[in-house]
N, C-alpha and C positions, 0 to 999 in steps of 0.2 A: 388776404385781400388788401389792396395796396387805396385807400379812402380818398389821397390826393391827387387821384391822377387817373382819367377816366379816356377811353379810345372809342371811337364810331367803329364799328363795323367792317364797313370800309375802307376805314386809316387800315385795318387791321390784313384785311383782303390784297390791298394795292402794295402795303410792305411784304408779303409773302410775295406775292405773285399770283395768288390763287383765282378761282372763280368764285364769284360771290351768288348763293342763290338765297333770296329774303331782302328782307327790312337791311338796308346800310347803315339806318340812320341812329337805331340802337348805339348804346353806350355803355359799353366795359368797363368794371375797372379792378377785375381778378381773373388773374388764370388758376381753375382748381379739376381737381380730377371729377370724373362723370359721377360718380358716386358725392360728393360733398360740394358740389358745384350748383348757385343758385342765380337767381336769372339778372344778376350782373356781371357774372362770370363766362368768360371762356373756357372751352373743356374741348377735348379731341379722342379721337376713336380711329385707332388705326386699320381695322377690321384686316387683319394680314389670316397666314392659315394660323398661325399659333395663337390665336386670340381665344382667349377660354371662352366656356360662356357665360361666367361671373360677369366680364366686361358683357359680352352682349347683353346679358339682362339689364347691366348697370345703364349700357346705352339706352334701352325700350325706357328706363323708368326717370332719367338723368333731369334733371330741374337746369338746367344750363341756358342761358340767355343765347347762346351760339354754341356753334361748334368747328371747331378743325377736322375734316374727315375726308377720305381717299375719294369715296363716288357718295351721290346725292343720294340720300333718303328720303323720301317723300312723307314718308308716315309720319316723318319727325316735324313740327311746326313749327321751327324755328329757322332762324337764320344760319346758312352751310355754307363754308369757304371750304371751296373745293381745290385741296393740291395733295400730291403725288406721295409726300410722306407726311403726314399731320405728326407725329411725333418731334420730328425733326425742326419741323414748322411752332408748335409751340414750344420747344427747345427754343429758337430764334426768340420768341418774341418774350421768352424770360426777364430780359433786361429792359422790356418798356414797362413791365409791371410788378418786378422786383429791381429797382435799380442795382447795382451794388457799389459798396458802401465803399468809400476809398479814403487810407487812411495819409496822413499828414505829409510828405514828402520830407527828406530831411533826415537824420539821427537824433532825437530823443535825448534829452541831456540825463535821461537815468542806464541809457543803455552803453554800454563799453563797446569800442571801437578800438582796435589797436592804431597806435600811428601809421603801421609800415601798411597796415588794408589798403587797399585799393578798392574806391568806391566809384561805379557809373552815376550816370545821371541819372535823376527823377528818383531815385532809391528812396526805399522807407524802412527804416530800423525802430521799432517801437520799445518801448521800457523794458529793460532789464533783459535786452538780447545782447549776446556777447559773440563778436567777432576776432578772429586771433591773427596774431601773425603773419602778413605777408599774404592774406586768403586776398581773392578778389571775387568782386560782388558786382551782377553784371546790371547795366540800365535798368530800370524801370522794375525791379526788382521788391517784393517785400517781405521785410523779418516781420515776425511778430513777437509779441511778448515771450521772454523763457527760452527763446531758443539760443543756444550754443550752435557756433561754429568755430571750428579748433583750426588752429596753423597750416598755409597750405591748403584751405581750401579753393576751387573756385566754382564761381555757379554764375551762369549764364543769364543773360538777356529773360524779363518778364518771367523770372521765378516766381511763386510763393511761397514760402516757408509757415505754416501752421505752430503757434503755441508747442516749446516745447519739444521741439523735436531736436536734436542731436544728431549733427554731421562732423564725423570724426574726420581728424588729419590726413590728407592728402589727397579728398577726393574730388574727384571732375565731375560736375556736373552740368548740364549743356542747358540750352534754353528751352523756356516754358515749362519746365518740369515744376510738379504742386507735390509737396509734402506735407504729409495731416498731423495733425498735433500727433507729439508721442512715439513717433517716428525715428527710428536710431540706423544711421547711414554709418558703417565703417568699426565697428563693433569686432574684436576678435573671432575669430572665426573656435571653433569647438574644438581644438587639434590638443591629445595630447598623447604619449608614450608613455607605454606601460613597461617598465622595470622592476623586479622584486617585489610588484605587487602591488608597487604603487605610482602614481601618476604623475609625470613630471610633464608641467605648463610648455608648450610649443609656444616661441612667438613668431608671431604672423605683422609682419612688415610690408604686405602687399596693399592694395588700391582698392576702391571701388571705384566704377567710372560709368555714370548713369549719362545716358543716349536725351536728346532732346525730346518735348513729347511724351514725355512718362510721370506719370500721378501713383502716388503711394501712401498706401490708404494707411489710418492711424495706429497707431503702434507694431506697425511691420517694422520688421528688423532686415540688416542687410549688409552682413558677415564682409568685411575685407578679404583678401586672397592670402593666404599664407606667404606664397611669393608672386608676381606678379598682381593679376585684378581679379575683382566679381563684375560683369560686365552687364548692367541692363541695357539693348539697346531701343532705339527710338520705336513711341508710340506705347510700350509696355503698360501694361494697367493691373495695378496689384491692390487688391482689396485690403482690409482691414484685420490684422493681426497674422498675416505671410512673413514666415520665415525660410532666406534664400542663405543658405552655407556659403563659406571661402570657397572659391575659382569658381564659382558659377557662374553658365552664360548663358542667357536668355532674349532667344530671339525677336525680333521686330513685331510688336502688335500681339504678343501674346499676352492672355489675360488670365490672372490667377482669383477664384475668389475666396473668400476668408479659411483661414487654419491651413493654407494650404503652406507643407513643408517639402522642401528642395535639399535634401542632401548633398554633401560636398562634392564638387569640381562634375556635375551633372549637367548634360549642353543639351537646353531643351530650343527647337529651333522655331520657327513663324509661324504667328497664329495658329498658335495650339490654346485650348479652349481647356479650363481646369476648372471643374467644380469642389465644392468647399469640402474642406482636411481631405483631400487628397494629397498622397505624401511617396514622395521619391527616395529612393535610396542611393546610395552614393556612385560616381563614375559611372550613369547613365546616358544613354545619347535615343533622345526623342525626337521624331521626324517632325515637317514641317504639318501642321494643319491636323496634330491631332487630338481626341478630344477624350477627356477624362471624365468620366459620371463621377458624382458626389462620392467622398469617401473611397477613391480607388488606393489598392494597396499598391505599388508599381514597384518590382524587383527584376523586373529587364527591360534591357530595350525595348523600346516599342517605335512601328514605323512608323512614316506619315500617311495622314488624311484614315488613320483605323481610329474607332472606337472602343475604350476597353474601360471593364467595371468591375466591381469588388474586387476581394484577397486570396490568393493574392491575384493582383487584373489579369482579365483575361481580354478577347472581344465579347461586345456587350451582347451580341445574339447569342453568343452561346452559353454566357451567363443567365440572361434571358432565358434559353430554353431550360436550363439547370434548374432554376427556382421554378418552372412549370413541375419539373417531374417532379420536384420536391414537394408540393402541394398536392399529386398525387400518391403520394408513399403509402397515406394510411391505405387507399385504395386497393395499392399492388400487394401490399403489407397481406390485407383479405385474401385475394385473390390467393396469395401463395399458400395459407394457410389451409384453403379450400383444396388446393391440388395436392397438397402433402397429405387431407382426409380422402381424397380420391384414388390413391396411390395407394395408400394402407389398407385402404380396402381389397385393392385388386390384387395386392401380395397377399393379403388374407385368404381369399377364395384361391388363391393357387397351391399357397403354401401354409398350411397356418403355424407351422412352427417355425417360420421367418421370423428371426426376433431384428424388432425395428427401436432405435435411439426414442 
């Protein structure tokens, strides 16, 4: 809860656009979820079909001064601003009651700049970030403390760069892309050859070259290309601790979430939906729009808009039905034991010196 800075109701209703039903005159001054939300707080309830009913209980018992929600409650006594996606809707109103904090404009006299960089306007390089060689840094851009950036690189318009993160030599980066502490862009990719038994180091001289629109969560890593690039393109969202191999290409708006690993020169394409350690094998080609359950093992293609789960994947109904019959085993396990005593009997009565296993 943000103690300086409090909203009506209807400041709140007229900046969305919504419909206001209750008290306007009420005054805000937190947004918290329905569960720890008390009656200075805004709160929202999307009520869509995927809404547990954790959330619905949370909404019947919610302490919330208001609320952000789809259609009107009655039951509820408090004041309802009614619009279309309430999620969305307090997403917006984030930054009336978490401002965010913006740091100094300028280079920091503890942080290293090379001469030959090239820096945009409004830039912010904070302590002890290091810029190399010839990189360019686009407008309104900002470093934070600890991060390196090496020779050759350039990064576009309204970056962030997080604490800490490491973007190796040569890579293009486009605009608005957020990188979270920890983070290492351009990193050798894993190549090497095996001779006599032992392992001689490949070097990889290729690119990464990240699309605008892409946020990469904290200590995700993101292999160069041996020759050529690792290509993320625009809109990509990669959670925290993804690791993507040299030549990889991954298409527009696809989202990976954590432990998920990408095997080398593997071309996963549009809005494809990956849950967490799911892990590809190498020289794969994923269709557009398809969706990975947690923990998928994936050892071949796979097409677009199918669903496929466990190891190694398969589609997810027929895994689904697999784990059903597997729950009945001990069942069938009986059953068969009964038909092999039913059997034995009736060789018996025909035959009794049938001899049986």
């Amino acid at each position: 809860m943000n103690d300086k800075l409090a909203f009506r109701v209807d400041e709140l209703a007229d900046r969305l656009g919504g419909k206001l039903i209750g008290d306007g005159t009420i005054e805000l001054s937190g947004l918290a979820s329905l569960a720890d939300a008390g009656p200075e707080d805004l709160s929202f309830y999307s009520g869509t079909a995927f809404t547990g009913t954790t959330y619905v209980e949370a909404l019947a018992r919610t302490r919330a001064g208001a609320l952000l929600i789809a259609k009107h409650h009655p039951e509820l006594d408090v004041p309802q601003i009614i619009v279309s996606d309430p999620q969305l809707g307090a997403n917006e109103l984030m930054s009336q009651f978490f401002p965010p904090t913006k740091p100094e404009q300028g280079i920091h006299p503890l942080a290293y700049v090379s001469d030959s960089a090239q820096i945009g306007d409004d830039v912010s390089i904070m302590p002890f970030a290091y810029v190399g060689s010839h990189a360019h840094i686009g407008a309104r851009t900002i470093i934070h403390p600890g991060v390196k950036i090496e020779p050759n690189v350039r990064l576009g318009n309204d970056c962030r760069i997080w604490p800490n993160a490491v973007i190796r030599e040569g890579a293009l980066i486009g605009a608005n892309v957020i990188i979270h502490p920890g983070a290492v862009i351009g990193a050798d990719g894993f190549g090497y050859a095996r001779r006599e038994g032992k392992f001689i180091k490949l070097r990889h001289v290729g690119i990464v070259v990240i699309e605008d629109d892409v946020e990469i969560g904290a200590n995700t890593t993101i292999d160069r290309g041996t020759l050529g690039r690792t290509l993320i393109r625009r809109g990509v969202k990669l959670d925290n601790l993804v690791h993507i191999a040299h030549n990889v290409e991954i298409g527009e708006d696809t989202v990976m979430a954590a432990q998920c690993g990408i095997s080398g020169s593997s071309i996963i394409g549009k809005r494809v939906l990956m849950g967490g350690q799911t892990g590809l094998v190498d020289h794969l080609q994923i269709g557009d729009e398809a969706v990975f359950i947690a923990q998928s093992g994936v050892i071949g293609n796979v097409p677009g808009r199918t669903t496929v789960s466990g190891y190694p994947a398969r589609p997810h109904r027929e895994v689904l039905r697999a784990h059903a019959e597997m729950r009945n085993l001990s069942q069938l396990r009986g059953k068969i034991r009964e038909l092999e005593t039913k059997l034995a009997r009736l060789l018996d009565e025909k035959d009794p010196t049938v001899r049986r296993q």
